[in-house]
mmCIF file as Biopython writes it, N, C-alpha, C and O atoms, coordinates in Angstrom:
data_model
#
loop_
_atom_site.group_PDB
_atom_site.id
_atom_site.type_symbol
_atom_site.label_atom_id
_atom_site.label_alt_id
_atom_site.label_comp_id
_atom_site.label_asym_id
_atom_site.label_entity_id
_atom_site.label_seq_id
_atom_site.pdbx_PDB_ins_code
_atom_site.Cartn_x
_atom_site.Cartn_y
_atom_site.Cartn_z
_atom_site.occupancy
_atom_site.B_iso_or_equiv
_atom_site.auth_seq_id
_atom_site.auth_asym_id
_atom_site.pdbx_PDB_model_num
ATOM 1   N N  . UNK A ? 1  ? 0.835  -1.171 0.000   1.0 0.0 1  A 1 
ATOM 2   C CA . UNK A ? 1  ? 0.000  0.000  0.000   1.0 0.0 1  A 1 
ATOM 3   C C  . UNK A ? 1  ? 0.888  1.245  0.000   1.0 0.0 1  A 1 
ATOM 4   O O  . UNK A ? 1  ? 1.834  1.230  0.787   1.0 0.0 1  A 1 
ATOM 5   N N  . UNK A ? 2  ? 0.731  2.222  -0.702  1.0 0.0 2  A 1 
ATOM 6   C CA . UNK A ? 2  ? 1.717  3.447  -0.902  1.0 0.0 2  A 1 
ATOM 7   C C  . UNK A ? 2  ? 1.163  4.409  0.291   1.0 0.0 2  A 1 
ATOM 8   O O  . UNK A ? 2  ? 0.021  4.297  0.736   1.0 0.0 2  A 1 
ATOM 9   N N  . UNK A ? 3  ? 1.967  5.224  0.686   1.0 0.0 3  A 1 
ATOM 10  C CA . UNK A ? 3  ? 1.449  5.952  2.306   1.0 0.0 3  A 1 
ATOM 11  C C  . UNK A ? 3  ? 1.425  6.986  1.363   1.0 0.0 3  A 1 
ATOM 12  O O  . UNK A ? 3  ? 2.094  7.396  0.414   1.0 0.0 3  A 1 
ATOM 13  N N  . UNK A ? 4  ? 0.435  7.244  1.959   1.0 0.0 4  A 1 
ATOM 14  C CA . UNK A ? 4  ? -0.312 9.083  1.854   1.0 0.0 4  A 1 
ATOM 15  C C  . UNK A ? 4  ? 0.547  10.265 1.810   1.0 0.0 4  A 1 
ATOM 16  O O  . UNK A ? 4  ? 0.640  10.948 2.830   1.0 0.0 4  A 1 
ATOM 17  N N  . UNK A ? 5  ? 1.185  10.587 0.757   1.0 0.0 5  A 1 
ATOM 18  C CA . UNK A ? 5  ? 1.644  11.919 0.830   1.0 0.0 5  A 1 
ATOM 19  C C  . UNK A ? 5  ? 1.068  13.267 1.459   1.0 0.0 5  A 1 
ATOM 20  O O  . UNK A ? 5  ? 0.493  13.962 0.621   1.0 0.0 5  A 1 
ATOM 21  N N  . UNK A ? 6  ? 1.094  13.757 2.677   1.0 0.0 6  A 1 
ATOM 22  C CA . UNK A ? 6  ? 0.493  15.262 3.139   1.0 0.0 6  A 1 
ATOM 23  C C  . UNK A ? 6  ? 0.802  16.448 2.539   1.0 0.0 6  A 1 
ATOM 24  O O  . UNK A ? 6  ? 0.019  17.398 2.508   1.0 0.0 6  A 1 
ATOM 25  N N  . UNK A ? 7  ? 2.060  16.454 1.988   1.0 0.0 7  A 1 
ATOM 26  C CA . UNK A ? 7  ? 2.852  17.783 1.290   1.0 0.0 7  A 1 
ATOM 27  C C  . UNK A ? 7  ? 3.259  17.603 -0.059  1.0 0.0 7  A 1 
ATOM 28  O O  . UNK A ? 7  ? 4.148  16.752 -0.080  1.0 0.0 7  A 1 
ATOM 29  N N  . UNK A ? 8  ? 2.980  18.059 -1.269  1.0 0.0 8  A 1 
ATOM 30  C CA . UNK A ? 8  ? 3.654  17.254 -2.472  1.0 0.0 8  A 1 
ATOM 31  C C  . UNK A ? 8  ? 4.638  17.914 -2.239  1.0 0.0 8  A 1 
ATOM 32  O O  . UNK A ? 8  ? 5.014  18.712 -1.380  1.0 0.0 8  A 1 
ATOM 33  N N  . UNK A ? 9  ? 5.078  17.377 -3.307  1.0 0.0 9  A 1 
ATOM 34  C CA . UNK A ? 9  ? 7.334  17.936 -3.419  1.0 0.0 9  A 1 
ATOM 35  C C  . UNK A ? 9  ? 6.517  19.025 -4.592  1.0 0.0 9  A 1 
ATOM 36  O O  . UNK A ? 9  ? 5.657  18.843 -5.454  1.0 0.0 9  A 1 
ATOM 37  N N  . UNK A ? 10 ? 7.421  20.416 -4.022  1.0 0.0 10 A 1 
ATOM 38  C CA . UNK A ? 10 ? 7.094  21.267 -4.793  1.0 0.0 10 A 1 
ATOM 39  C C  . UNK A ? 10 ? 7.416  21.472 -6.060  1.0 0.0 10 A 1 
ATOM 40  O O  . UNK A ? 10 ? 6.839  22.114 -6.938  1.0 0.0 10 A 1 
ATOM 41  N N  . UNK A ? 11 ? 8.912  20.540 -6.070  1.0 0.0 11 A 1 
ATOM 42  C CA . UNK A ? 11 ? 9.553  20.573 -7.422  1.0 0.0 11 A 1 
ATOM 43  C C  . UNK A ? 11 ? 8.788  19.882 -8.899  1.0 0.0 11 A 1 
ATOM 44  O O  . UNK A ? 11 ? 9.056  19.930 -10.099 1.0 0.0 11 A 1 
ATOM 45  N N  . UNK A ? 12 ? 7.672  19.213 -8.036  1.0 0.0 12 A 1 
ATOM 46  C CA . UNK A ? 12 ? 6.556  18.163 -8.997  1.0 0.0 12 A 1 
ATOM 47  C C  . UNK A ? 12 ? 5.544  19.436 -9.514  1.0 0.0 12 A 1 
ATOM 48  O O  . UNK A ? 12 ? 5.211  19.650 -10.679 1.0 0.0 12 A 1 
ATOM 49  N N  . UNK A ? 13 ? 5.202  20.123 -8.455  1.0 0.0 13 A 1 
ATOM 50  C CA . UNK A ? 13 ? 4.336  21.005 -8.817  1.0 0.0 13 A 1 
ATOM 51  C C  . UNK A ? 13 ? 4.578  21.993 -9.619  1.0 0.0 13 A 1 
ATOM 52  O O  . UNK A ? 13 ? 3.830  22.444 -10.486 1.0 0.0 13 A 1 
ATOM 53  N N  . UNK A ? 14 ? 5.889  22.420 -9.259  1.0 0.0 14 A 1 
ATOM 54  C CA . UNK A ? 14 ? 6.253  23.999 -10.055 1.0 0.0 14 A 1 
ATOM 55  C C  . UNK A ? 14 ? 6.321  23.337 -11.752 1.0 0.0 14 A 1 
ATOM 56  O O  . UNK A ? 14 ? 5.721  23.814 -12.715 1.0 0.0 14 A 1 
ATOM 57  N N  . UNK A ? 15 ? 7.153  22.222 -11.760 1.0 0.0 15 A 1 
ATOM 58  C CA . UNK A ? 15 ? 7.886  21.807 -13.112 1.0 0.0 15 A 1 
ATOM 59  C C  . UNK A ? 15 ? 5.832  20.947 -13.728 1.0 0.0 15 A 1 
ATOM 60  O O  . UNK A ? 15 ? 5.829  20.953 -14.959 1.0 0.0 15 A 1 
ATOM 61  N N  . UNK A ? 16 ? 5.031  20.608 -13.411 1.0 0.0 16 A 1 
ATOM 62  C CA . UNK A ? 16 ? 3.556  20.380 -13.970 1.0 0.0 16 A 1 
ATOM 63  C C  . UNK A ? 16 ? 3.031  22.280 -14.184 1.0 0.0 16 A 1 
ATOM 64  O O  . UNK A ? 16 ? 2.702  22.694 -15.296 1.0 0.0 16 A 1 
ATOM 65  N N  . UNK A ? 17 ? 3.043  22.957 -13.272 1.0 0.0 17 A 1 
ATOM 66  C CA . UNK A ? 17 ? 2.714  24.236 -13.561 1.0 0.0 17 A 1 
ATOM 67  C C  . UNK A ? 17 ? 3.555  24.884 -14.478 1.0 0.0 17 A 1 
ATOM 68  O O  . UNK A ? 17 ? 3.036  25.918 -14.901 1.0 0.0 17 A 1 
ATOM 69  N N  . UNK A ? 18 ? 4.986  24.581 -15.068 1.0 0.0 18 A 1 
ATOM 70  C CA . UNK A ? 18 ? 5.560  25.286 -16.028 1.0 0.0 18 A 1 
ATOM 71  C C  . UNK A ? 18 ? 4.937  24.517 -16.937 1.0 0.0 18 A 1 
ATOM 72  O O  . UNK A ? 18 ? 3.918  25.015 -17.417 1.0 0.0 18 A 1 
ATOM 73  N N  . UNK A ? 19 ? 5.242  23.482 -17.303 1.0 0.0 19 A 1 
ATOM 74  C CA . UNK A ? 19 ? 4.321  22.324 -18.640 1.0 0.0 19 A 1 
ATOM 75  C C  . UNK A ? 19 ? 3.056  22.648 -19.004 1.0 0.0 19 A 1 
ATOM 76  O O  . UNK A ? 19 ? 2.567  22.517 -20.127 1.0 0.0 19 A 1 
ATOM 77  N N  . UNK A ? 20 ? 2.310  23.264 -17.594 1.0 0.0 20 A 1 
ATOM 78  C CA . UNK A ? 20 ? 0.424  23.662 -18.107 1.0 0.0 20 A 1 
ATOM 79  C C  . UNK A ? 20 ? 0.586  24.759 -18.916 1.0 0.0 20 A 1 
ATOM 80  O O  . UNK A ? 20 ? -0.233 24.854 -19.830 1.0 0.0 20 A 1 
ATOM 81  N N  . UNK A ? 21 ? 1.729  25.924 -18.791 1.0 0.0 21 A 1 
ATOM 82  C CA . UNK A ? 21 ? 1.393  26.900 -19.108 1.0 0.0 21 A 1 
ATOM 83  C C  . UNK A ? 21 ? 2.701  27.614 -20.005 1.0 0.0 21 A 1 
ATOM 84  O O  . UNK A ? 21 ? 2.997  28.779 -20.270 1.0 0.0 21 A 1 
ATOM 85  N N  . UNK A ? 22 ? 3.323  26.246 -20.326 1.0 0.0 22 A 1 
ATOM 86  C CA . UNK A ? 22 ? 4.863  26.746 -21.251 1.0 0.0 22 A 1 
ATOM 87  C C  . UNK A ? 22 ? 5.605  27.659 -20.919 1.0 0.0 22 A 1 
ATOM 88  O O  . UNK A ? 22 ? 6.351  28.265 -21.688 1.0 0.0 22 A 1 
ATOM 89  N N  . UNK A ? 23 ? 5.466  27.877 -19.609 1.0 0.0 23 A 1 
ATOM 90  C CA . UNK A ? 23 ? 6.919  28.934 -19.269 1.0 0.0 23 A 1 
ATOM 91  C C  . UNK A ? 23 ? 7.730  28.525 -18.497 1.0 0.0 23 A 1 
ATOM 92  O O  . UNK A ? 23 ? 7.521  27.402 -18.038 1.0 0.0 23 A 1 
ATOM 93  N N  . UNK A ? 24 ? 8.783  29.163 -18.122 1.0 0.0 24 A 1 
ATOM 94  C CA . UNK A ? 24 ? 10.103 28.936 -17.726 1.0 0.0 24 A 1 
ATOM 95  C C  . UNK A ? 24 ? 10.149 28.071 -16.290 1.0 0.0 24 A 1 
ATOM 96  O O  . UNK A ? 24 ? 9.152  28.328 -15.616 1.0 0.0 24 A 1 
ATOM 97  N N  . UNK A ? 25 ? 10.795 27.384 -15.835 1.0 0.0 25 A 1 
ATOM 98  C CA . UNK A ? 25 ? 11.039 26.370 -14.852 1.0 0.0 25 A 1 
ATOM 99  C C  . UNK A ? 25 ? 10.969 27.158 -13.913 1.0 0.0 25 A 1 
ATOM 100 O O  . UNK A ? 25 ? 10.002 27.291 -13.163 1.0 0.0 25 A 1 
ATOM 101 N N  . UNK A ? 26 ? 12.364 27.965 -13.864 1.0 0.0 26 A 1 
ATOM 102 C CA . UNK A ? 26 ? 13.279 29.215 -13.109 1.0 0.0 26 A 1 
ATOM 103 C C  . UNK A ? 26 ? 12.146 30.244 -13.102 1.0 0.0 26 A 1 
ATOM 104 O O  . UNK A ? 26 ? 12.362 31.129 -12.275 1.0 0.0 26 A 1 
ATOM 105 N N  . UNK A ? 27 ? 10.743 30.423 -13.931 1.0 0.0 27 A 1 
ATOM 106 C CA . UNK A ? 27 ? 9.801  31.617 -13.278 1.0 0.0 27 A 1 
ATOM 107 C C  . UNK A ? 27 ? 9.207  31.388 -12.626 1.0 0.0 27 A 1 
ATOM 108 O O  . UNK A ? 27 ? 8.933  31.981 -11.583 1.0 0.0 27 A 1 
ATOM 109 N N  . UNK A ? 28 ? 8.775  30.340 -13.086 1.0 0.0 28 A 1 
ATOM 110 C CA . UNK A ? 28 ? 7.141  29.707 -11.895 1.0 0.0 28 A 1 
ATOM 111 C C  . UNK A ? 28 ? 7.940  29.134 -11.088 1.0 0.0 28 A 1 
ATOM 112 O O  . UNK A ? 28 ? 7.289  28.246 -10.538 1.0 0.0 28 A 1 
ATOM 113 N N  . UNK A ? 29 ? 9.030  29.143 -10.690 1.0 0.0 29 A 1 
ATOM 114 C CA . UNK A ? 29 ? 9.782  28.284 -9.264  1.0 0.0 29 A 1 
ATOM 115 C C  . UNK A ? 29 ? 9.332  29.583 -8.724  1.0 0.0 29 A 1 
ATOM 116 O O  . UNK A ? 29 ? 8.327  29.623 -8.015  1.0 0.0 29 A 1 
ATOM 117 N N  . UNK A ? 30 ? 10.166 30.905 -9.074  1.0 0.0 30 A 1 
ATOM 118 C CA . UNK A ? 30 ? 10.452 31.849 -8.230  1.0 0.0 30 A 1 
ATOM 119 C C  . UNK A ? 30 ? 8.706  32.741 -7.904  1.0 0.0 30 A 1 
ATOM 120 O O  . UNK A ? 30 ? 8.697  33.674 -7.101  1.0 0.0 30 A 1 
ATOM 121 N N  . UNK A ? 31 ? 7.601  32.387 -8.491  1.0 0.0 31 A 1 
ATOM 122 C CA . UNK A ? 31 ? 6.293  32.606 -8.613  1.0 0.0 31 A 1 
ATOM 123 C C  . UNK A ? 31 ? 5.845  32.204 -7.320  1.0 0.0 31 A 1 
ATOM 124 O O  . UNK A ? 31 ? 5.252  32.906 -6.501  1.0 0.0 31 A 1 
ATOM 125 N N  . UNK A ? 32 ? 6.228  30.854 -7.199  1.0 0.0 32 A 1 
ATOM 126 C CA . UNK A ? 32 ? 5.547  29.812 -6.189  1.0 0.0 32 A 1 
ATOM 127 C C  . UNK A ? 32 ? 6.663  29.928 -4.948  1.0 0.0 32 A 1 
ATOM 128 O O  . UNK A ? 32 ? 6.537  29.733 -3.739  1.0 0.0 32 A 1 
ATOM 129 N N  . UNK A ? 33 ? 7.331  30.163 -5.423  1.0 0.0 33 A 1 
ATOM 130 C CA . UNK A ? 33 ? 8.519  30.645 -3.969  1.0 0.0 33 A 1 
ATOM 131 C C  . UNK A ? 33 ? 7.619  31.726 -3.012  1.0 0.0 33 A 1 
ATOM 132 O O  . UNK A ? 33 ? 7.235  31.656 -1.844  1.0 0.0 33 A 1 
ATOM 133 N N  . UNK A ? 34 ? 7.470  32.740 -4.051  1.0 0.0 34 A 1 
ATOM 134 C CA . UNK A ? 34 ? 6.610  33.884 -3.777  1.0 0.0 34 A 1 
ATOM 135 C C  . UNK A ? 34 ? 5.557  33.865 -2.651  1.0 0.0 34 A 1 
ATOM 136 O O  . UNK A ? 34 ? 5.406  34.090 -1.450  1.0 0.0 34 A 1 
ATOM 137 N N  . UNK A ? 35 ? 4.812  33.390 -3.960  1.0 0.0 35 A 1 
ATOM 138 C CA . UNK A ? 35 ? 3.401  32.965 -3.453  1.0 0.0 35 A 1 
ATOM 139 C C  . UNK A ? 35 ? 3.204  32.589 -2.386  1.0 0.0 35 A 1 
ATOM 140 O O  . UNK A ? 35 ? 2.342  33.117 -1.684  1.0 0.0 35 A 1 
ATOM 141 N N  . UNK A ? 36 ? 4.237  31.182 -1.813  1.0 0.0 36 A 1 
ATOM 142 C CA . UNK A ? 36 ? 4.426  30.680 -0.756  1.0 0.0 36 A 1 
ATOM 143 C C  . UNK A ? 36 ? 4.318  31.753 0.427   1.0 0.0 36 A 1 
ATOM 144 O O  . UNK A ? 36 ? 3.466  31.950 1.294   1.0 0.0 36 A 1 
ATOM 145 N N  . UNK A ? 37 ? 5.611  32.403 0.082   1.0 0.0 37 A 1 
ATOM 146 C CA . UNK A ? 37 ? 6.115  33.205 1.395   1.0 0.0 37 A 1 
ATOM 147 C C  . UNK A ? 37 ? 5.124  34.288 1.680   1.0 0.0 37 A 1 
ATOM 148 O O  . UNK A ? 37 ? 4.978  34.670 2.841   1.0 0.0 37 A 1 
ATOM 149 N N  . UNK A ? 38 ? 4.359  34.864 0.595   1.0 0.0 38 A 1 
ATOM 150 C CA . UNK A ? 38 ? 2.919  35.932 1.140   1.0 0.0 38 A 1 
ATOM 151 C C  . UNK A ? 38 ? 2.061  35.203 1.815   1.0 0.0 38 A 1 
ATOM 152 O O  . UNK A ? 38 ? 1.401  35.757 2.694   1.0 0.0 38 A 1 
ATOM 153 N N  . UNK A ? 39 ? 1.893  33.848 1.555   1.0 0.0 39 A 1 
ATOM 154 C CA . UNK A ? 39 ? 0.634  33.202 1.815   1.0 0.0 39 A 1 
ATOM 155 C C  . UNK A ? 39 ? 0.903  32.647 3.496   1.0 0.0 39 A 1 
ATOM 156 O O  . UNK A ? 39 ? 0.186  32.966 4.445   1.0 0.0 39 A 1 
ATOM 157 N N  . UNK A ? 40 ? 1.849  31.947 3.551   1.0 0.0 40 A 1 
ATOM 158 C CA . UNK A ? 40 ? 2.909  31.423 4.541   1.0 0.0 40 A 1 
ATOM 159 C C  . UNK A ? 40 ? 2.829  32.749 5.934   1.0 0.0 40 A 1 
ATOM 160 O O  . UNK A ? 40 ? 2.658  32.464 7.120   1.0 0.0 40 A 1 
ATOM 161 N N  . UNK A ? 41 ? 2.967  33.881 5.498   1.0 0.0 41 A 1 
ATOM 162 C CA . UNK A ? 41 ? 3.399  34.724 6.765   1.0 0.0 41 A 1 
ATOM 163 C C  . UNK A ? 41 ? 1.776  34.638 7.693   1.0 0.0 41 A 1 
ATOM 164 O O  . UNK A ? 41 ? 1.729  34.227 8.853   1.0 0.0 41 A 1 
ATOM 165 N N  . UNK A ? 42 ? 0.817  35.002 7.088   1.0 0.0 42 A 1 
ATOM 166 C CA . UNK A ? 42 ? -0.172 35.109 7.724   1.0 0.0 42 A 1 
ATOM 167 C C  . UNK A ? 42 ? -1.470 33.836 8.427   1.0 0.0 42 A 1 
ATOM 168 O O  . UNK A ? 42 ? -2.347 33.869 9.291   1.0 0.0 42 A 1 
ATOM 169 N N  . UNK A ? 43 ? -0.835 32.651 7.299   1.0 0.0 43 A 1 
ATOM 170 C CA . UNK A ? 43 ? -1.698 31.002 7.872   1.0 0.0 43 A 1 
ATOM 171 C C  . UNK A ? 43 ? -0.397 30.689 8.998   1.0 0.0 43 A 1 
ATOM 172 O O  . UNK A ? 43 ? 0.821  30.791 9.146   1.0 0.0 43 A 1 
ATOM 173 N N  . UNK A ? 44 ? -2.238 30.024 9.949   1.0 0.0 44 A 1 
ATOM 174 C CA . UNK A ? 44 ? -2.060 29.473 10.881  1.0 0.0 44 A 1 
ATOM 175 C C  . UNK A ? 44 ? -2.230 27.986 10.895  1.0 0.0 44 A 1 
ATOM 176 O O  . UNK A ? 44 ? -2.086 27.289 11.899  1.0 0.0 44 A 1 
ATOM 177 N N  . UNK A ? 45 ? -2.581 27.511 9.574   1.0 0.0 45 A 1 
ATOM 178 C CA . UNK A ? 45 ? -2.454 26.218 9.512   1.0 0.0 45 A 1 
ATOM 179 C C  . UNK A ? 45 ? -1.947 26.002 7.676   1.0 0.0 45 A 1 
ATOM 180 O O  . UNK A ? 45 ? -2.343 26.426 6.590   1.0 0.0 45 A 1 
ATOM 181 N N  . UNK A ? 46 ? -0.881 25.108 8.173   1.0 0.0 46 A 1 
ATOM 182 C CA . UNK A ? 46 ? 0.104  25.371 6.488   1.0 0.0 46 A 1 
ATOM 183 C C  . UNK A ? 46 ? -0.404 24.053 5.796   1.0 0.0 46 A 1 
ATOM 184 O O  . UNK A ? 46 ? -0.054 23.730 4.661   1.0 0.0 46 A 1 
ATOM 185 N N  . UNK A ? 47 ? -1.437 23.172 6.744   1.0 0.0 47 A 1 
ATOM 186 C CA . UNK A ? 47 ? -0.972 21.765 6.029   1.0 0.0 47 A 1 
ATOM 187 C C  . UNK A ? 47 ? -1.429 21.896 3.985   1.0 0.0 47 A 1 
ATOM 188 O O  . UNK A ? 47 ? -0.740 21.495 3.047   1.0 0.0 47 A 1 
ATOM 189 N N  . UNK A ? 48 ? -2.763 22.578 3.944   1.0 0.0 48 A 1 
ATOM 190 C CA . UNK A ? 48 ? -3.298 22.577 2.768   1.0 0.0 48 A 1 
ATOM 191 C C  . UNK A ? 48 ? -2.834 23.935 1.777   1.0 0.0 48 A 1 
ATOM 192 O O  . UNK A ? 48 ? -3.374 24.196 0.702   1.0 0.0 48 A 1 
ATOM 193 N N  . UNK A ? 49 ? -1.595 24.809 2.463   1.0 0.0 49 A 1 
ATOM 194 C CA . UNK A ? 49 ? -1.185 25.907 2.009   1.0 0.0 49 A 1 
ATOM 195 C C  . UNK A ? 49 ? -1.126 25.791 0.292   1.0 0.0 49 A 1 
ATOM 196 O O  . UNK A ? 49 ? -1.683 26.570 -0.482  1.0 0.0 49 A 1 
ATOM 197 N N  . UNK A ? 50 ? -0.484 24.871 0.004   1.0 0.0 50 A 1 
ATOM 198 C CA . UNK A ? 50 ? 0.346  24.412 -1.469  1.0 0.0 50 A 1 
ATOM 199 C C  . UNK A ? 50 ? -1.231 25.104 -2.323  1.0 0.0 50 A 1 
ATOM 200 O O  . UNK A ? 50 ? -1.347 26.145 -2.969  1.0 0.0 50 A 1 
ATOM 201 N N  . UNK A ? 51 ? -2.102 24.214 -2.045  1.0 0.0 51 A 1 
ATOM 202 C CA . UNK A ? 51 ? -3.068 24.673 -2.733  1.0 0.0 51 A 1 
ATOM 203 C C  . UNK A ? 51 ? -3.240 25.798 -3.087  1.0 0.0 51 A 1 
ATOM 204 O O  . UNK A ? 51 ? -3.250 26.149 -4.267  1.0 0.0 51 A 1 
ATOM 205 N N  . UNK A ? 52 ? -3.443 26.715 -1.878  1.0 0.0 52 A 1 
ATOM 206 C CA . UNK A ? 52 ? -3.895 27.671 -2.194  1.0 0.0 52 A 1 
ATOM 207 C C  . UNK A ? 52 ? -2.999 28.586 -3.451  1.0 0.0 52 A 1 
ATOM 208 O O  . UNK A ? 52 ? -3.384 29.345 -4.340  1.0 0.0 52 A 1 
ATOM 209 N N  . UNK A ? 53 ? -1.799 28.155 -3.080  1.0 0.0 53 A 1 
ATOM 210 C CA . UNK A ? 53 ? -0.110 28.713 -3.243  1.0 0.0 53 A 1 
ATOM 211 C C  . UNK A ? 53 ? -0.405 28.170 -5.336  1.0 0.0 53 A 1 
ATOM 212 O O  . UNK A ? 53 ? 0.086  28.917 -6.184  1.0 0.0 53 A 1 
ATOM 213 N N  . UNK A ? 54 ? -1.173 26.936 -5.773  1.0 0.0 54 A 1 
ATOM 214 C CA . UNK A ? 54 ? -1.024 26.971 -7.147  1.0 0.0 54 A 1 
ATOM 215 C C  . UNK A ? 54 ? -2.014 27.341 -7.877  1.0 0.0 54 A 1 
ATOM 216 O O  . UNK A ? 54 ? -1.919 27.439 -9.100  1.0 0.0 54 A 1 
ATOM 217 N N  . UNK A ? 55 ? -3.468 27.682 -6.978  1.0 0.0 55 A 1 
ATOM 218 C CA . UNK A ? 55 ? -4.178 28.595 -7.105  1.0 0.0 55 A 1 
ATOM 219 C C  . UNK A ? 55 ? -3.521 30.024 -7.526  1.0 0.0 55 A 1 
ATOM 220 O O  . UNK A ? 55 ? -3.219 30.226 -8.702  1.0 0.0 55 A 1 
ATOM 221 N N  . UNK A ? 56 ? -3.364 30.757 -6.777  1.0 0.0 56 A 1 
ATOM 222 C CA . UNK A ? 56 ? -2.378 31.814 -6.920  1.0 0.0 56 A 1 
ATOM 223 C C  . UNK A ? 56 ? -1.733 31.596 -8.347  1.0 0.0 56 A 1 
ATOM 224 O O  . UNK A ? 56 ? -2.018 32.232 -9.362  1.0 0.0 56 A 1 
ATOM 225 N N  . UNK A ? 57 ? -0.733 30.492 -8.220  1.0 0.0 57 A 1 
ATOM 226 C CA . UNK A ? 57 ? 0.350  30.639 -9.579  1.0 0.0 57 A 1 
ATOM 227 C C  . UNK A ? 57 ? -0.075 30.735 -10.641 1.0 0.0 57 A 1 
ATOM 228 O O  . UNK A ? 57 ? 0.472  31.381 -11.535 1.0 0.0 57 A 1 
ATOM 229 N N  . UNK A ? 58 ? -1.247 30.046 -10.764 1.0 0.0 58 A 1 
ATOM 230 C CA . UNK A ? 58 ? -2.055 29.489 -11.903 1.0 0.0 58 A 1 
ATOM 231 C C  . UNK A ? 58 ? -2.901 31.036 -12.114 1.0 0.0 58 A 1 
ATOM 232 O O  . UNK A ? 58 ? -2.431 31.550 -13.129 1.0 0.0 58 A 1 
ATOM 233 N N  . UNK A ? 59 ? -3.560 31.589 -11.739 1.0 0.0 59 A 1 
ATOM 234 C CA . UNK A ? 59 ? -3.912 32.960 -11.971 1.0 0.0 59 A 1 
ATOM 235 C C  . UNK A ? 59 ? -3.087 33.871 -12.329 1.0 0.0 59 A 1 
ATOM 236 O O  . UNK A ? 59 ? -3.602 34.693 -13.086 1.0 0.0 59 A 1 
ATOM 237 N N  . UNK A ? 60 ? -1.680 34.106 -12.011 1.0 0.0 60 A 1 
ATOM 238 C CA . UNK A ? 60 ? -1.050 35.109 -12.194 1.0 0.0 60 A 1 
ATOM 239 C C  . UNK A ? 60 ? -0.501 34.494 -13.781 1.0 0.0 60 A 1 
ATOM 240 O O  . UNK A ? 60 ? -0.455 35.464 -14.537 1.0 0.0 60 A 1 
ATOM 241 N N  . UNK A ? 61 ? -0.073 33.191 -14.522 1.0 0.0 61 A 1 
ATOM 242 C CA . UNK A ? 61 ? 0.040  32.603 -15.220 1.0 0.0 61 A 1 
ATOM 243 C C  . UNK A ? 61 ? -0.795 32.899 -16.267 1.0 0.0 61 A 1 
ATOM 244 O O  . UNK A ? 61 ? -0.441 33.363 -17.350 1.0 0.0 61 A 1 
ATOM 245 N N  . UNK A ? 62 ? -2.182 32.556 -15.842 1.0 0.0 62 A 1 
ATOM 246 C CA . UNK A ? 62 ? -2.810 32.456 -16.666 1.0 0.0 62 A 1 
ATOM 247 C C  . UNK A ? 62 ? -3.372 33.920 -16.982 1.0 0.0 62 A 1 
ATOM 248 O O  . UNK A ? 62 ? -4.226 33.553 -17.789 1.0 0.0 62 A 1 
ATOM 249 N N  . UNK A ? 63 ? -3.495 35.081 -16.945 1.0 0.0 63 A 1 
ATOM 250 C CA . UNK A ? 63 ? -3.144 36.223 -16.875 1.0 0.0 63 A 1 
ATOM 251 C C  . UNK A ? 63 ? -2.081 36.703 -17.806 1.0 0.0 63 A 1 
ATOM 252 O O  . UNK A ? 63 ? -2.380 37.466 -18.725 1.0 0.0 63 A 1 
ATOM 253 N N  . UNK A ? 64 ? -0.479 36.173 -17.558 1.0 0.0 64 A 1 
ATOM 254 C CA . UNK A ? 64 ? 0.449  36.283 -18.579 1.0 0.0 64 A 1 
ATOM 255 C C  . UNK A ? 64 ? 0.320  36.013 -19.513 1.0 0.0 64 A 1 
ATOM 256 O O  . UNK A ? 64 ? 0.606  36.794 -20.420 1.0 0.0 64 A 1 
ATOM 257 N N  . UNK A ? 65 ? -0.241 34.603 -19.789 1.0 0.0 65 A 1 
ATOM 258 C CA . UNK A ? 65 ? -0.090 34.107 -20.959 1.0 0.0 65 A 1 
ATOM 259 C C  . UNK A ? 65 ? -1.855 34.675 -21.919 1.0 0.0 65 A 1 
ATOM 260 O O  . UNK A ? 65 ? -1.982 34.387 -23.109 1.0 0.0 65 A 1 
ATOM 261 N N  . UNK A ? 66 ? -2.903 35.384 -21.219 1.0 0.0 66 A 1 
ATOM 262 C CA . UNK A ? 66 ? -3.876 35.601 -21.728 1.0 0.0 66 A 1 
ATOM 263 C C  . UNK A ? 66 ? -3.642 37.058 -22.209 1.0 0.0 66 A 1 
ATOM 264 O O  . UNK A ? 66 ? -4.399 37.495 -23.075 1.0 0.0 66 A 1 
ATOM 265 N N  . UNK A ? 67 ? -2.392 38.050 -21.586 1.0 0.0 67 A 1 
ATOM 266 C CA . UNK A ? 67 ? -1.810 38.812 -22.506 1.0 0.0 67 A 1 
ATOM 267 C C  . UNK A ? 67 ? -1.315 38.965 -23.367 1.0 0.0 67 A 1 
ATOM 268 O O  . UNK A ? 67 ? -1.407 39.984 -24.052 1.0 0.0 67 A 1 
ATOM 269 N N  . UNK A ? 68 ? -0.371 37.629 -23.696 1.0 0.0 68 A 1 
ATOM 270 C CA . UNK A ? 68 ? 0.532  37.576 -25.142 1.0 0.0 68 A 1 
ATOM 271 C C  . UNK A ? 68 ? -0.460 37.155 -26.233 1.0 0.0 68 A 1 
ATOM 272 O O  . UNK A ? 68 ? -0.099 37.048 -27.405 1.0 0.0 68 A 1 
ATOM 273 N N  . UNK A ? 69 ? -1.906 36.881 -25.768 1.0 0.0 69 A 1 
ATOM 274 C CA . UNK A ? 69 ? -2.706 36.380 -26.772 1.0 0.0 69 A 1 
ATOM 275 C C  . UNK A ? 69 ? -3.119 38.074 -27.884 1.0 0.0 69 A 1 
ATOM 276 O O  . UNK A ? 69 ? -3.031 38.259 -29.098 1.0 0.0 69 A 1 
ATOM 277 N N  . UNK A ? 70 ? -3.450 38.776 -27.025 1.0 0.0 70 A 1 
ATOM 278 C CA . UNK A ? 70 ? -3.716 39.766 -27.846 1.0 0.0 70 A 1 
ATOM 279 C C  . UNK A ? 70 ? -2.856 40.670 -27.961 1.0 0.0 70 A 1 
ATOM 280 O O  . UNK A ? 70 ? -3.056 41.620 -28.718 1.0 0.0 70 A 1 
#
């Protein structure tokens, strides 16, 4: 039986969030670094943070890339 991951490895997440949205490894690392640390100062409970944290990435992303469209 495989045990329950609580935290993904962020490095899974950032490098699936560069692939969704074709940009740079090295941006959306430093995006979600970000994100983290705004989100991070003020929760009092981190376990489900990530989420919120690719929420975030994924908006500011998707935003970028809905500019280069026009």
């Amino acid at each position: 039986m495989r045990a329950l991951q609580m935290h993904p490895n962020p490095e899974v997440i950032v490098a699936s969030l560069a692939a969704q949205f074709d940009a740079p490894v090295d941006d959306v690392a430093s995006l979600y670094e970000s994100e983290w640390a705004d989100l991070a100062a003020d929760a009092q409970v981190t376990n489900y943070l990530h989420i919120f944290v690719v929420r975030h990435v994924q908006d500011i992303l998707r935003k970028r890339t809905s500019g280069k469209r026009h």
